[in-house]
Backbone as JSON Lines, residues from 0, in Angstrom:
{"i":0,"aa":"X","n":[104.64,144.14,60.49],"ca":[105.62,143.65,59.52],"c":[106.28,144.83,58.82]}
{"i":1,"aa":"X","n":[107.8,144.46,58.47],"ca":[108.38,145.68,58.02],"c":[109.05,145.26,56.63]}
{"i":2,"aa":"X","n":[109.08,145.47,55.41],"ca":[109.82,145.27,54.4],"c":[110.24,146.31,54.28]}
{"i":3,"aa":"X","n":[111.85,145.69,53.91],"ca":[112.6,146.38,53.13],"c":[113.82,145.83,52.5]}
{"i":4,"aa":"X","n":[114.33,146.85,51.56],"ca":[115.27,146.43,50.4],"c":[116.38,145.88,50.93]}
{"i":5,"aa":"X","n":[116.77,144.6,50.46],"ca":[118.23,144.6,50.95],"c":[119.17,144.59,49.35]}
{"i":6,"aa":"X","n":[120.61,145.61,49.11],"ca":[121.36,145.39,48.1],"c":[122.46,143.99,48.6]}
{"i":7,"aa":"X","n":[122.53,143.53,47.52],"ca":[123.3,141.78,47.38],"c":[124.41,142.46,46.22]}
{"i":8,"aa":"X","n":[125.3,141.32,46.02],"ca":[126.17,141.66,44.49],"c":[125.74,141.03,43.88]}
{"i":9,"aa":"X","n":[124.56,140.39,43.57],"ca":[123.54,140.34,42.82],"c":[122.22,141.14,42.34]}
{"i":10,"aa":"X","n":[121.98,141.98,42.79],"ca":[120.84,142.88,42.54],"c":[120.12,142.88,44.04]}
{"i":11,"aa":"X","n":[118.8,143.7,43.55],"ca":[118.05,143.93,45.66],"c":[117.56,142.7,45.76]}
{"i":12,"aa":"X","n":[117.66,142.29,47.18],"ca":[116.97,140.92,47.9],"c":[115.89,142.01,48.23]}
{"i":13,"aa":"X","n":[114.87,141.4,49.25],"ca":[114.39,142.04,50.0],"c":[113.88,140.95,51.38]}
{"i":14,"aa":"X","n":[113.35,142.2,52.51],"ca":[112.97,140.91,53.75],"c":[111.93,141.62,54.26]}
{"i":15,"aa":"X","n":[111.36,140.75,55.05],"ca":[110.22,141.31,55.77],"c":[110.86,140.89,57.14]}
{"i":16,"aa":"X","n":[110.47,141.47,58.15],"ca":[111.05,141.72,60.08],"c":[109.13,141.51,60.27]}
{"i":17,"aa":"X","n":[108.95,140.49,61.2],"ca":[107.75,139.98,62.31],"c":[108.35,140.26,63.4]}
{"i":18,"aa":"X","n":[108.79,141.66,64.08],"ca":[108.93,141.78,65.58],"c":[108.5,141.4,66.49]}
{"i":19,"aa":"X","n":[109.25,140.31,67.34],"ca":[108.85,140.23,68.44],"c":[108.61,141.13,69.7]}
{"i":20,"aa":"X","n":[107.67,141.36,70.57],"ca":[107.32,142.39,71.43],"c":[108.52,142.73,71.99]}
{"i":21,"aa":"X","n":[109.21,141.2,72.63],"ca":[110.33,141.15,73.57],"c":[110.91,140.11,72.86]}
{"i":22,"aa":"X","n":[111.58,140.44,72.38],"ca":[112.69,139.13,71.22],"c":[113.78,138.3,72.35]}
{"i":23,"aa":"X","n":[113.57,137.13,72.49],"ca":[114.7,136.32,73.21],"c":[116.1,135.68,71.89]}
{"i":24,"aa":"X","n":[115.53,135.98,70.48],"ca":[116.06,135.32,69.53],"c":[115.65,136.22,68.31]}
{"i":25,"aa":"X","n":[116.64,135.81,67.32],"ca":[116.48,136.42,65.7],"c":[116.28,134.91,65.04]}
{"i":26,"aa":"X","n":[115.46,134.62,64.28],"ca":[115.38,133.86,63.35],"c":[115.35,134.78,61.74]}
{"i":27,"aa":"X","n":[116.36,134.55,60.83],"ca":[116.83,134.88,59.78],"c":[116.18,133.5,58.8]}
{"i":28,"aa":"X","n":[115.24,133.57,57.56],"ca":[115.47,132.1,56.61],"c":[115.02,132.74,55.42]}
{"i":29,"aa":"X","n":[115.59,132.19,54.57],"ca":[115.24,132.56,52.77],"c":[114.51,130.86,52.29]}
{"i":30,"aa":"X","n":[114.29,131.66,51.04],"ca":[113.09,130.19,50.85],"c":[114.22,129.41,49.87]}
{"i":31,"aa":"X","n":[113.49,128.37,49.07],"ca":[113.72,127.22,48.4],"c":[114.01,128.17,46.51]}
{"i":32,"aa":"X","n":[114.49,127.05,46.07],"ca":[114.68,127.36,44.45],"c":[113.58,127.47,43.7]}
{"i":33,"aa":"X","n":[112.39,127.32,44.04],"ca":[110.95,127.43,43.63],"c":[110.0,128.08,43.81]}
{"i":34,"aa":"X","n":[110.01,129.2,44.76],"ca":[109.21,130.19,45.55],"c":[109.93,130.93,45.92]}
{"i":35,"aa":"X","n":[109.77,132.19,46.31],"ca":[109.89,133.45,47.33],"c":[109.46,132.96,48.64]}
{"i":36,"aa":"X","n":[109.54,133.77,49.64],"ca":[108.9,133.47,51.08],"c":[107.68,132.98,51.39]}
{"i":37,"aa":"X","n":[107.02,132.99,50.32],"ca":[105.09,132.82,50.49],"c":[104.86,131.29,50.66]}
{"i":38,"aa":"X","n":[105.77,130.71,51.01],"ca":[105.41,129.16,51.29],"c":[105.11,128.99,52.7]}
{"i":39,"aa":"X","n":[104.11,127.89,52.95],"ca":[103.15,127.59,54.02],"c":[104.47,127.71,55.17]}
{"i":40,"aa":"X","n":[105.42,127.25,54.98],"ca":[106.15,126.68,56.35],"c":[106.66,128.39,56.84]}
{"i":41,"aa":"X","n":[107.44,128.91,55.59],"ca":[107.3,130.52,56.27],"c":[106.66,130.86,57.14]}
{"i":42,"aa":"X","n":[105.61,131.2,56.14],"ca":[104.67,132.36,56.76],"c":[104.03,131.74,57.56]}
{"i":43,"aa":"X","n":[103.84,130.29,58.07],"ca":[103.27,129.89,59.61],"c":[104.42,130.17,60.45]}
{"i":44,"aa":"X","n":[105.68,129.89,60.69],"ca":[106.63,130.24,61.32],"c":[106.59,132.26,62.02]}
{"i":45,"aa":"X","n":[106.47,132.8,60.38],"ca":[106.65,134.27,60.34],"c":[105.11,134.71,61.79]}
{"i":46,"aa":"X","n":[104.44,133.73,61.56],"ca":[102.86,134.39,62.04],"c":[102.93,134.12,63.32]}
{"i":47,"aa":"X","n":[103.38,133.3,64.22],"ca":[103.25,132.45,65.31],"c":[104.54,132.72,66.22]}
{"i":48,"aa":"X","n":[105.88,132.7,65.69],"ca":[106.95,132.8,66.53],"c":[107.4,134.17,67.03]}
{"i":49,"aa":"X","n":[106.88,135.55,66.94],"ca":[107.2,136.22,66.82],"c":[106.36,136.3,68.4]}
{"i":50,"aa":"X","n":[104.59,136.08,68.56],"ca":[104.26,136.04,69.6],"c":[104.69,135.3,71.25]}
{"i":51,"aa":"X","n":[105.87,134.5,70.77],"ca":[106.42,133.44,71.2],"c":[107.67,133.59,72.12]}
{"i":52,"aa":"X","n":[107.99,135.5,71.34],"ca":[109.05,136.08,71.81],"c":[110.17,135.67,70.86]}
{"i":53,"aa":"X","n":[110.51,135.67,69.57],"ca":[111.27,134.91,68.51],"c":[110.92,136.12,67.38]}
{"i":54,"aa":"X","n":[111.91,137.09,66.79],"ca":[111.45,137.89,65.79],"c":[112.2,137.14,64.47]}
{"i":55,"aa":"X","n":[111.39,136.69,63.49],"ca":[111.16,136.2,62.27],"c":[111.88,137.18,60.87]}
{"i":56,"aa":"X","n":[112.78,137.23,60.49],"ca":[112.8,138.05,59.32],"c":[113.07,137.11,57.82]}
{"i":57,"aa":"X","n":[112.04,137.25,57.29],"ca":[111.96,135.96,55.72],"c":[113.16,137.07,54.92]}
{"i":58,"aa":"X","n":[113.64,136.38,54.02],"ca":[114.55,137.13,53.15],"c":[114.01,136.82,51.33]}
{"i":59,"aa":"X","n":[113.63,137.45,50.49],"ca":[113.29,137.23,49.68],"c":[115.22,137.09,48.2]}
{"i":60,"aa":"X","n":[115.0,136.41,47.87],"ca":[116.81,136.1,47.39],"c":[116.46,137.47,45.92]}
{"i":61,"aa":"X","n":[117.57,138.17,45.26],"ca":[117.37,138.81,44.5],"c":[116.51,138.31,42.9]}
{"i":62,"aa":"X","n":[116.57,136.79,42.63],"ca":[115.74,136.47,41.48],"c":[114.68,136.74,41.58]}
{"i":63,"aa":"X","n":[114.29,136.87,42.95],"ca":[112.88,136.5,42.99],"c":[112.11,137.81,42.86]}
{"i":64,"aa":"X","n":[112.71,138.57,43.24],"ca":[112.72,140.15,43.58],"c":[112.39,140.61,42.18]}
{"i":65,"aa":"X","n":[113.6,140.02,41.06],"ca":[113.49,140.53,39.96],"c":[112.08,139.66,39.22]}
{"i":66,"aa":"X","n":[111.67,139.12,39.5],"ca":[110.6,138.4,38.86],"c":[110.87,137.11,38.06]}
{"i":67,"aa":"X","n":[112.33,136.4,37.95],"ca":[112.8,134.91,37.52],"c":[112.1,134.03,38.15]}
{"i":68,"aa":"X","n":[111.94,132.58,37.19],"ca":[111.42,131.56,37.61],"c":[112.47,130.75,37.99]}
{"i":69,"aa":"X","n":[113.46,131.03,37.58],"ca":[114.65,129.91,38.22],"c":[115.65,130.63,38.84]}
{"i":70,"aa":"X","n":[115.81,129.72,40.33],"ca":[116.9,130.22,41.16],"c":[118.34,130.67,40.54]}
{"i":71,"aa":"X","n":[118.96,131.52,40.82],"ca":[120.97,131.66,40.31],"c":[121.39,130.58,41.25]}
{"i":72,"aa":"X","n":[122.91,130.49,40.9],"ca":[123.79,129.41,41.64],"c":[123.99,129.44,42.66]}
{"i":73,"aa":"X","n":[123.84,128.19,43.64],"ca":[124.4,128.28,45.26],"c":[125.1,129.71,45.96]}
{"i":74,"aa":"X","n":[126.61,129.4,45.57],"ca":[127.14,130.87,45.84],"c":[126.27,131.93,45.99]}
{"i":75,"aa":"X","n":[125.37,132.68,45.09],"ca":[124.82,133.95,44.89],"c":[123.61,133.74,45.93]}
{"i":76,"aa":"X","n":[123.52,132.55,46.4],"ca":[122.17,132.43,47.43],"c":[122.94,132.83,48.82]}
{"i":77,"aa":"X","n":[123.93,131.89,48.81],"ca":[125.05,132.64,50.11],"c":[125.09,134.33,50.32]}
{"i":78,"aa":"X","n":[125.66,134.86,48.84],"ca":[126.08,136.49,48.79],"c":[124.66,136.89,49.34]}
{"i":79,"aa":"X","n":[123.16,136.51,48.95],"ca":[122.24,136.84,49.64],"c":[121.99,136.97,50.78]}
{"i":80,"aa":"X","n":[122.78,135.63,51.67],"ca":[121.75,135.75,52.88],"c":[123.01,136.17,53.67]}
{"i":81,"aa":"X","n":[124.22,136.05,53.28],"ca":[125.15,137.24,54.11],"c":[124.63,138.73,53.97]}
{"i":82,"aa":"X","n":[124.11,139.29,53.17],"ca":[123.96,140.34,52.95],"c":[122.48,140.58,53.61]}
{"i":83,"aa":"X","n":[121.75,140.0,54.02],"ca":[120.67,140.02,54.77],"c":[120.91,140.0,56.03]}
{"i":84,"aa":"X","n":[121.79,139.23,56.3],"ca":[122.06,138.76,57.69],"c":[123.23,140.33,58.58]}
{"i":85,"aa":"X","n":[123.63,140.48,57.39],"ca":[124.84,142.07,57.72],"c":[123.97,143.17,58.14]}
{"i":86,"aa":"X","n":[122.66,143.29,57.37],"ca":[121.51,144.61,58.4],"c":[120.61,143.85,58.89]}
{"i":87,"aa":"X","n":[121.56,142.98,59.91],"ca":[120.62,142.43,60.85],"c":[120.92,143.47,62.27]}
{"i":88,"aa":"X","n":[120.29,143.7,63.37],"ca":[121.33,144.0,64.4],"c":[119.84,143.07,65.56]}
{"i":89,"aa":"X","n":[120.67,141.89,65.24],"ca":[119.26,141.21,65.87],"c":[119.38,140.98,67.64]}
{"i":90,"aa":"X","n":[118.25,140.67,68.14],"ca":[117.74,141.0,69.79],"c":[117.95,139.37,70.15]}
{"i":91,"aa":"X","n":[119.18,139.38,70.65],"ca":[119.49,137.61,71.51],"c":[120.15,137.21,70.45]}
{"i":92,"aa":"X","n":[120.11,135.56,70.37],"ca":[121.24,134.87,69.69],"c":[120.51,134.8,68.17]}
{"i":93,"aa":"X","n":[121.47,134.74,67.19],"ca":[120.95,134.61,65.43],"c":[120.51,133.33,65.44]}
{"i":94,"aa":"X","n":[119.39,132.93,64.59],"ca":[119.61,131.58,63.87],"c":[119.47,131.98,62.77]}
{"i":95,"aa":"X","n":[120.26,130.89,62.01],"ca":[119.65,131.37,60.33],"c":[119.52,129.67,59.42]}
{"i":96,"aa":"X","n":[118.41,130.47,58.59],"ca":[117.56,128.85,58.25],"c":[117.28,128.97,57.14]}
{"i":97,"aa":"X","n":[116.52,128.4,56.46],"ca":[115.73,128.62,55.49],"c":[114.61,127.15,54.8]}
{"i":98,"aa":"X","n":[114.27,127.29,53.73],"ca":[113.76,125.97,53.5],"c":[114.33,125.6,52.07]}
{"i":99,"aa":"X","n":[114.63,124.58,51.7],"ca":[115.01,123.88,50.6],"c":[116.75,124.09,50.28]}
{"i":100,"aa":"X","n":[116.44,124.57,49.19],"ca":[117.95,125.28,48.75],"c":[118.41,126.54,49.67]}
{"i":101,"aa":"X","n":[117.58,127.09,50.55],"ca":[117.59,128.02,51.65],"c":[117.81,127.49,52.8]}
{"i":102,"aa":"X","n":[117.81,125.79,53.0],"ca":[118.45,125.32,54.26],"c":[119.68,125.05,53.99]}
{"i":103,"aa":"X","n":[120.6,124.48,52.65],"ca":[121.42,124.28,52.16],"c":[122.22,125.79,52.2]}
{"i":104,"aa":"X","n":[122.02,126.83,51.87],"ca":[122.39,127.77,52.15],"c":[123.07,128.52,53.48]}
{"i":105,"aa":"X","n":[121.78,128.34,54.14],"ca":[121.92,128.4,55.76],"c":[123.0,127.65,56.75]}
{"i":106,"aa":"X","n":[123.05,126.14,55.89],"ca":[124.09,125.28,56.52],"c":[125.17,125.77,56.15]}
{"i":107,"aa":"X","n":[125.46,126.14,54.87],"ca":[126.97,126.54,54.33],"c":[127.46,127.92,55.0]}
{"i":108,"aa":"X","n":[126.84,128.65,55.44],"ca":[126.87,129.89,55.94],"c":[126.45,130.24,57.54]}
{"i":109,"aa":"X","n":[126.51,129.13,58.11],"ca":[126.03,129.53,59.66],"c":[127.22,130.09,60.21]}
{"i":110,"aa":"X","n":[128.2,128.76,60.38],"ca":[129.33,129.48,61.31],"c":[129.89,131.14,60.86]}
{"i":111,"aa":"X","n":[130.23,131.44,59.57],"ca":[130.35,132.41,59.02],"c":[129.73,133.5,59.63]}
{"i":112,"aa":"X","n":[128.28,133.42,59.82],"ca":[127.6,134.73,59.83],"c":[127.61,134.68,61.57]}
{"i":113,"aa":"X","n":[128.03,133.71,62.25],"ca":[128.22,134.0,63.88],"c":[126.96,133.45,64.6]}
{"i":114,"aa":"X","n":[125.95,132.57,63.63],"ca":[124.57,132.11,64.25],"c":[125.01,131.13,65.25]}
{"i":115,"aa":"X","n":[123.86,131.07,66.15],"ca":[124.03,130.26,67.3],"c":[123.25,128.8,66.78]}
{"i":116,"aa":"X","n":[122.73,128.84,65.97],"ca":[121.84,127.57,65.51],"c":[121.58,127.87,64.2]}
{"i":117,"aa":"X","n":[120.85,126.82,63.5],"ca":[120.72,126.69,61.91],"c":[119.24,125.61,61.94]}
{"i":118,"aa":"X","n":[118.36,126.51,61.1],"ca":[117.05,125.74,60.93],"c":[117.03,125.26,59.63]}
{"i":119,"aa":"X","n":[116.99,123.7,59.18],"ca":[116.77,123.28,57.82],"c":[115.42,122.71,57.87]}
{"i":120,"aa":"X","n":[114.77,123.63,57.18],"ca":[113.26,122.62,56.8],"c":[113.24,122.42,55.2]}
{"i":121,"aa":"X","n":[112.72,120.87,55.37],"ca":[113.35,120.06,53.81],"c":[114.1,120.07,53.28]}
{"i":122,"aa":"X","n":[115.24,119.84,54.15],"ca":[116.6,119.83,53.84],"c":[116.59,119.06,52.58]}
{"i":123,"aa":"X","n":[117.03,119.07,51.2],"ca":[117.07,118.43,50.03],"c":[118.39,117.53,50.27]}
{"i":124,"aa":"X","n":[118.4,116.5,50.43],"ca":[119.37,115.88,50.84],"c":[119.81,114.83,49.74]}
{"i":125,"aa":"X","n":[118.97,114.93,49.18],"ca":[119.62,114.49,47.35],"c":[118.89,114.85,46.42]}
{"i":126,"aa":"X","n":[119.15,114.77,45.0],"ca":[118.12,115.13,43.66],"c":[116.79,113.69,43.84]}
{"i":127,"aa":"X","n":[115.43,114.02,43.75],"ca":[114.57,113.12,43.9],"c":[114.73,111.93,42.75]}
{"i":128,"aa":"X","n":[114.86,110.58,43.29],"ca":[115.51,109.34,42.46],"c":[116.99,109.71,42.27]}
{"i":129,"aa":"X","n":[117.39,110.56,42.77],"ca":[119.2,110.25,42.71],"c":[119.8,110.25,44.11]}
{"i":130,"aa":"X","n":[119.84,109.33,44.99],"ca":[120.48,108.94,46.52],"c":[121.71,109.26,46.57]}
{"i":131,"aa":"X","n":[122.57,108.75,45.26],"ca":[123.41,109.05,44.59],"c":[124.38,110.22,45.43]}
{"i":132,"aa":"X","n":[123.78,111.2,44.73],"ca":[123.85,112.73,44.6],"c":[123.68,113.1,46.7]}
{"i":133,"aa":"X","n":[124.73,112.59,47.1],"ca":[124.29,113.3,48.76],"c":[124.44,114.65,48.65]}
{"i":134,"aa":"X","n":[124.27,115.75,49.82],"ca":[124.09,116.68,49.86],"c":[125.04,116.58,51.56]}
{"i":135,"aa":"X","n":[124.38,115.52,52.28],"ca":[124.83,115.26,53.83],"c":[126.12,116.46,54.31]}
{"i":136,"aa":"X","n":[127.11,116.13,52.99],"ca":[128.18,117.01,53.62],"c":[127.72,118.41,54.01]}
{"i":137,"aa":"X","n":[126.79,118.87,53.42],"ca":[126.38,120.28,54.02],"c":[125.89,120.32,55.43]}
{"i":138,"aa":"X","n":[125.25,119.61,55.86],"ca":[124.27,119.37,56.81],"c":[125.36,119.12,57.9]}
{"i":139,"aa":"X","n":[126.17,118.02,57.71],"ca":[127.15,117.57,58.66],"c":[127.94,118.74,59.25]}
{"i":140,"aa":"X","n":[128.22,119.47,57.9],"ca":[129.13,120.75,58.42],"c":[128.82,122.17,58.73]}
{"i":141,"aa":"X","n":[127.5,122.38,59.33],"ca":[126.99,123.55,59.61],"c":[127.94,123.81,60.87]}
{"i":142,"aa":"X","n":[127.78,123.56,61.69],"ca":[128.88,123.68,62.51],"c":[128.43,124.34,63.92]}
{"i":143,"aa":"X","n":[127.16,124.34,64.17],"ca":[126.06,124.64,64.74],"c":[124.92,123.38,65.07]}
{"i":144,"aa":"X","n":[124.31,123.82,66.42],"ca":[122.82,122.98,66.2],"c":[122.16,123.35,65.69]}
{"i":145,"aa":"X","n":[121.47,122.34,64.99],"ca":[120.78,122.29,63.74],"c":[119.51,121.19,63.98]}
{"i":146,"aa":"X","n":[118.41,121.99,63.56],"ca":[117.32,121.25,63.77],"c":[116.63,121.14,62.28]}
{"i":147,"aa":"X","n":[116.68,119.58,61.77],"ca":[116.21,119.44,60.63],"c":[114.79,119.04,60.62]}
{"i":148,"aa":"X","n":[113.72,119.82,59.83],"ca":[112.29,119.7,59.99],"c":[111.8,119.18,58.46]}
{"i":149,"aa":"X","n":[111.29,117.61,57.96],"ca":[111.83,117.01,57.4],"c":[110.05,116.49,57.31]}
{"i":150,"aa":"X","n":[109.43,116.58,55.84],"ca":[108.23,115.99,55.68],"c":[108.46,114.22,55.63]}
{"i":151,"aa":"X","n":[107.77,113.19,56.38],"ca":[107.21,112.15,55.85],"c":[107.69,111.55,54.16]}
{"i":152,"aa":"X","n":[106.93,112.02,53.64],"ca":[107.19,111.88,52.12],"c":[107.82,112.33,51.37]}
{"i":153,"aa":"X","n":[109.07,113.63,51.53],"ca":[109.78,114.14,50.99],"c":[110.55,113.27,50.23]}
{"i":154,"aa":"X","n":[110.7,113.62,48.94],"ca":[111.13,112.83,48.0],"c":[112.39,113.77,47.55]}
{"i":155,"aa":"X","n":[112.83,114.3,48.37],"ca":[114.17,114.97,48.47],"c":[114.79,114.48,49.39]}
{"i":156,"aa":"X","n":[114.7,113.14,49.96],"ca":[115.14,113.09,51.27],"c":[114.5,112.48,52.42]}
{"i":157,"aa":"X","n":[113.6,111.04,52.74],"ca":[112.83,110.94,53.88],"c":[113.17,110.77,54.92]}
{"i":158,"aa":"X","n":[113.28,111.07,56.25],"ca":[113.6,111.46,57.1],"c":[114.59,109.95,57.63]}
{"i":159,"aa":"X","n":[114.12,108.16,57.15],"ca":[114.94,107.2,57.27],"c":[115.96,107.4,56.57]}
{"i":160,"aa":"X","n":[115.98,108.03,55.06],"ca":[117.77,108.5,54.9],"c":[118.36,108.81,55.31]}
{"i":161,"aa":"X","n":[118.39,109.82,56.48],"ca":[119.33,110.67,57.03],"c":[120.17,109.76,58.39]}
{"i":162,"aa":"X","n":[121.66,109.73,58.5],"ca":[121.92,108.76,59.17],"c":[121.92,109.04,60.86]}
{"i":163,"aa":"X","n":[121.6,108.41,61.68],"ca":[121.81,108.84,62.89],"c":[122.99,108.97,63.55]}
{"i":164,"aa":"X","n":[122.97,109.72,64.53],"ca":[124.19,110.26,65.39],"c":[124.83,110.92,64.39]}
{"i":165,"aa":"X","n":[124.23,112.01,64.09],"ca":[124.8,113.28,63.2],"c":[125.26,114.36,63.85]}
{"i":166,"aa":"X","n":[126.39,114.82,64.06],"ca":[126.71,115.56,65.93],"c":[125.72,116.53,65.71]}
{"i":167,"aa":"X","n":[125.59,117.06,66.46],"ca":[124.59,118.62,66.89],"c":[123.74,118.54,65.63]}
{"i":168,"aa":"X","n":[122.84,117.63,65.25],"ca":[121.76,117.7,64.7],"c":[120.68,117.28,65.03]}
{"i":169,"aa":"X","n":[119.47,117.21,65.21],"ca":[117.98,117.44,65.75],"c":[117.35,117.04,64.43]}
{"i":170,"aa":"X","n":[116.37,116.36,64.84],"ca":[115.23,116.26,63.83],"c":[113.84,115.99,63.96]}
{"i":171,"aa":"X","n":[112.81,116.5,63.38],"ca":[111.64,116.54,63.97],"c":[110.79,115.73,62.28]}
{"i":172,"aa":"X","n":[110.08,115.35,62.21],"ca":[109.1,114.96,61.12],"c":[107.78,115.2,61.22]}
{"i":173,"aa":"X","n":[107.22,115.47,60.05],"ca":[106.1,115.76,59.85],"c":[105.28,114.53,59.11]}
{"i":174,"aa":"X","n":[104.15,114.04,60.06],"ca":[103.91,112.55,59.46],"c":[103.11,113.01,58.34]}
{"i":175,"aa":"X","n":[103.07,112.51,57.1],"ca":[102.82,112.27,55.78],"c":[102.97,113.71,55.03]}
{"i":176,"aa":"X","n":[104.13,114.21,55.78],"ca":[103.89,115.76,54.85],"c":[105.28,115.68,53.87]}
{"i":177,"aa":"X","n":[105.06,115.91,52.67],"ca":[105.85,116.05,51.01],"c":[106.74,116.95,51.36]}
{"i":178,"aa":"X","n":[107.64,117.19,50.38],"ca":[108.69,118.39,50.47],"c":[108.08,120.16,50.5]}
{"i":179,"aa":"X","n":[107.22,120.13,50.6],"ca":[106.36,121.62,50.59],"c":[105.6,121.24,52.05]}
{"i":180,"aa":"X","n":[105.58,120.01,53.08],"ca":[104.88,119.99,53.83],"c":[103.6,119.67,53.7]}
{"i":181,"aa":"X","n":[102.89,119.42,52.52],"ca":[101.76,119.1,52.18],"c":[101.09,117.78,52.48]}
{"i":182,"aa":"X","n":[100.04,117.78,53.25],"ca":[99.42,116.19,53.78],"c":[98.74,116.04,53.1]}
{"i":183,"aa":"X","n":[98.27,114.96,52.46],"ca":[97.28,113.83,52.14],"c":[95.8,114.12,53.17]}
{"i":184,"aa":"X","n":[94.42,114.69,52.34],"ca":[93.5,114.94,53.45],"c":[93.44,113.83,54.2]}
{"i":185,"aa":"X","n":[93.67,112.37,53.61],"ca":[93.16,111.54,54.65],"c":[94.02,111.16,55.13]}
{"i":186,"aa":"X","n":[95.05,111.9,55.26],"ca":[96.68,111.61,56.04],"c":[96.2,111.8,57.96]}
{"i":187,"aa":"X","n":[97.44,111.38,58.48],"ca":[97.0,111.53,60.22],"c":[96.79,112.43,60.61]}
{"i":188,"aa":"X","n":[97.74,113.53,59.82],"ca":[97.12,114.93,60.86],"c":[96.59,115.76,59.46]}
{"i":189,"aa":"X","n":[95.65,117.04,59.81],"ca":[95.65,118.02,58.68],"c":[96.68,118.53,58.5]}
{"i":190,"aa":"X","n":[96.09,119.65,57.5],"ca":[97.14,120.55,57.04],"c":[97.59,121.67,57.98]}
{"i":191,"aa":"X","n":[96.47,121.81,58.9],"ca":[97.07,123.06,60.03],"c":[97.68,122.86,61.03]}
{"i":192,"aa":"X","n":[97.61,121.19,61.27],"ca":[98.55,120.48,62.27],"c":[99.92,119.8,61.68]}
{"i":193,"aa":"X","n":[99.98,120.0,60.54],"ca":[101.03,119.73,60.09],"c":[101.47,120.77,60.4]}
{"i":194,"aa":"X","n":[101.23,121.93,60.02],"ca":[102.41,123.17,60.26],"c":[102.35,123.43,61.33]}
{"i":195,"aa":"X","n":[101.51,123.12,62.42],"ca":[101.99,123.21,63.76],"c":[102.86,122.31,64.3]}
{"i":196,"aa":"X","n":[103.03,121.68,63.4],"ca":[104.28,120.74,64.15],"c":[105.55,121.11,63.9]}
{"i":197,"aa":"X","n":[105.56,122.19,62.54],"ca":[106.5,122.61,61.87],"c":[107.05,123.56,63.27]}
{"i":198,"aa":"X","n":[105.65,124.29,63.46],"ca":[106.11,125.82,64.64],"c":[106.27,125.37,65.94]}
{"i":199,"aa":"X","n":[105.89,124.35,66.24],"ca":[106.22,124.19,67.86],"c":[107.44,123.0,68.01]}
{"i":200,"aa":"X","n":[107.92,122.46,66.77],"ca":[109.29,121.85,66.89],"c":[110.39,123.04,67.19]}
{"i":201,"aa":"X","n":[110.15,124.17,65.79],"ca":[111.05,124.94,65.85],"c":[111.65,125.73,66.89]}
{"i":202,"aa":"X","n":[110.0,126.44,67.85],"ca":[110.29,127.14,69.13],"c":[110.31,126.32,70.22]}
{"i":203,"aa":"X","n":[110.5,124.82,69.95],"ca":[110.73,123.93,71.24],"c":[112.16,124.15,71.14]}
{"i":204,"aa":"X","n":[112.78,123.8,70.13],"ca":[114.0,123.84,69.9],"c":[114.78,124.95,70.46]}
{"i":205,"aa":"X","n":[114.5,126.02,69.7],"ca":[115.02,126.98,69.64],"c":[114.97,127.3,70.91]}
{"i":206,"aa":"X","n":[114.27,127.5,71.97],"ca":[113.85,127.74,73.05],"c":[115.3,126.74,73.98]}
{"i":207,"aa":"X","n":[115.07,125.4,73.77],"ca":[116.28,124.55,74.44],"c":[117.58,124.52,74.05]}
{"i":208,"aa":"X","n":[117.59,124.64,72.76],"ca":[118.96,124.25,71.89],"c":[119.43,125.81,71.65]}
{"i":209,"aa":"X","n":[119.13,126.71,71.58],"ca":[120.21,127.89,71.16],"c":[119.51,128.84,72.36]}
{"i":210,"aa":"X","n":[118.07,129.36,72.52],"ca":[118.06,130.5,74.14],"c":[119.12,129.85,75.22]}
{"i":211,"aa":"X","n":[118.09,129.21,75.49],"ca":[118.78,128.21,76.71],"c":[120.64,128.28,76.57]}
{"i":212,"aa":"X","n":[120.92,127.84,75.98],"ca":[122.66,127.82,75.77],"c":[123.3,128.84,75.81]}
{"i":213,"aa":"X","n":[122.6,129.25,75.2],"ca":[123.09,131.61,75.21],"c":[122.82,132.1,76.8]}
{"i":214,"aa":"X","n":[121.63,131.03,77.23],"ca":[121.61,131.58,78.98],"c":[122.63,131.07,79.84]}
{"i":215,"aa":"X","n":[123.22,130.21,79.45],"ca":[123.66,128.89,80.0],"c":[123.0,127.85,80.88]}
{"i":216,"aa":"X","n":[121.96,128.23,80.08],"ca":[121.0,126.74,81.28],"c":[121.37,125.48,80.99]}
């Protein structure tokens, strides 16, 4: 693992790079409005895909860097992960993802940064008790395939909200897992099979929906 500084026009981000031996792909994702990178779905992603042939780089956004408990505005999450994504010089096709307010990000900024795909895990697809409040237009307009990885119980969003035949969107669920992915012990699967469902949706995907296409298979 490699950290280092990235400057934003917000202050330093920073990222960590999980090299893959032989990279077929870059996966790029920043986290949610509530954490830095240290959330379960990361760092199982960061630990696993890299062996997979998939090099992983988490982006830490500059609040977090500075030590704030609350995220800055949309925009400045964008100026982040363009600016992460600019010292990229990544091996095969980009994706760029993130989780929460970091998939929302990712969607607003795919076509932009030239990614071949866009990973949303817990896509927040409204304020919890406000349905109200869609978000969809982001999601709709990534402009990319997009594979949304979407807990069970997310109360940002359960995976029956989201409407079908969404063009170039994908979706995988995690049975009884919350917006952090978190199962219920006496839920169907554990907690380590929950996040394996997280990692082998993603590199199923990724593997069919953006290698594959970049090969032209």
């Amino acid at each position: 693992m490699r950290e280092s500084r990235v400057a934003t026009p917000h202050g330093d981000g920073r990222s960590f790079t999980f090299r893959a031996r032989r990279p077929t792909a870059t996966l790029l994702l920043s986290h949610g409005a509530g954490a830095g990178v240290g959330s379960r779905d990361l760092q199982a992603l960061a630990a696993d895909l890299p062996r997979n042939g998939i090099t992983v780089v988490l982006f830490d956004q500059p609040w977090v860097v500075a030590g704030r408990k609350v995220a800055t505005p949309p925009p400045t999450l964008d100026d982040g992960l363009r600016a992460a994504a600019a010292r990229l010089r990544p091996t095969g096709p980009l994706v760029v993802g993130g989780r929460s307010a970091g998939a929302r990000s990712a969607c607003r900024t795919a076509q932009e940064l030239g990614a071949a795909g866009c990973l949303a895990l817990s896509f927040p697809l409204h304020p919890p008790g406000k349905p109200e409040k869609s978000r969809l237009g982001e999601l709709a307009s990534a402009g990319v395939p997009t594979l949304v990885v979407q807990g069970e119980r997310d109360t940002f969003g359960a995976p029956e909200e989201f409407p079908d035949g969404l063009e170039h969107v994908d979706m995988a669920v995690v049975p009884g897992g919350d917006h952090g992915f978190k199962v219920p012990r006496s839920g169907a699967v554990s907690q380590d099979d929950a996040l394996a469902i997280v990692v082998e949706a993603t590199l199923e995907w990724i593997v069919r929906e953006v290698v594959g296409e970049s090969a032209g298979l």
